[in-house]
C-alpha positions as CSV (number, residue, x, y, z in Angstrom):
1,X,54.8,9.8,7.7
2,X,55.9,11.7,11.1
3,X,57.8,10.6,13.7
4,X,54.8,10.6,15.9
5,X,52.9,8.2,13.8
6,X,56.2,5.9,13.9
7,X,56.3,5.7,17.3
8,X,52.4,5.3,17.6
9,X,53.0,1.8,15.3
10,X,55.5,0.7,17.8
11,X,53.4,1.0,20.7
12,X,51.1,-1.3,19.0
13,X,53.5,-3.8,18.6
14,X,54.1,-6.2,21.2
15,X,58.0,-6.2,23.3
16,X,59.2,-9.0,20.9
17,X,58.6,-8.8,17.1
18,X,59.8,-9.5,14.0
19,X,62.0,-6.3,12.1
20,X,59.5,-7.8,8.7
21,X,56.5,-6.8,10.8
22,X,57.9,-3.5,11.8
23,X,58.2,-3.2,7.8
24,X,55.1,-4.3,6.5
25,X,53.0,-2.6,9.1
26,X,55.3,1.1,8.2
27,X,54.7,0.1,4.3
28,X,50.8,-0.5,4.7
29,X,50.5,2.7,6.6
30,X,52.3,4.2,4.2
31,X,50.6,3.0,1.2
32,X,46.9,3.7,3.5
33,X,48.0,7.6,3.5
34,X,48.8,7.8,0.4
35,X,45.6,5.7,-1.3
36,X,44.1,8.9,1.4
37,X,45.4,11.8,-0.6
38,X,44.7,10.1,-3.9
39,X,40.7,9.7,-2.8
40,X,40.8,13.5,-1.6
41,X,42.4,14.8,-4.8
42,X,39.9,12.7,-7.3
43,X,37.2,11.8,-5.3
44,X,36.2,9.1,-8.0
45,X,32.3,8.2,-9.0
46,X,30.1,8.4,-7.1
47,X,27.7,5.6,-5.8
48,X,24.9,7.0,-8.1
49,X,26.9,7.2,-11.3
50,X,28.6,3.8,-10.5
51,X,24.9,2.6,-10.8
52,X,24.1,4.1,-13.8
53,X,27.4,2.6,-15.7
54,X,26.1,-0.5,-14.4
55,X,22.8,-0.8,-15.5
56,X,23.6,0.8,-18.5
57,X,22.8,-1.4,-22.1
58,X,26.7,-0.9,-23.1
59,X,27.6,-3.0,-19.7
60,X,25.3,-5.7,-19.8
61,X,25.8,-6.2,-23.5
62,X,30.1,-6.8,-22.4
């Protein structure tokens, strides 16, 4: 996280909050960038194969 994208969170915030929201906001940002690099390092199945695995006989029959 920069110091840019700090500072961008703050301005969202209103004048008066809580130091928890301040937390949880910098903690789900966090957690959003780094769920981001996991997706562009294994991009996962795609939308075709995720249909096949579920229409195939070995899933139906679980």
């Amino acid at each position: 996280m920069t110091k840019a994208q700090v500072i961008d969170l703050l301005d969202t915030l209103p004048d008066q909050f809580e130091l928890e929201e301040l937390f949880e906001r910098l903690l789900f940002v966090q957690q959003l960038q780094e769920r981001l690099a996991e997706s562009e390092k294994d991009p996962g199945v795609s939308l075709e194969e995720a249909r096949q695995r579920l229409n195939s006989p070995k899933q139906r029959a679980a």
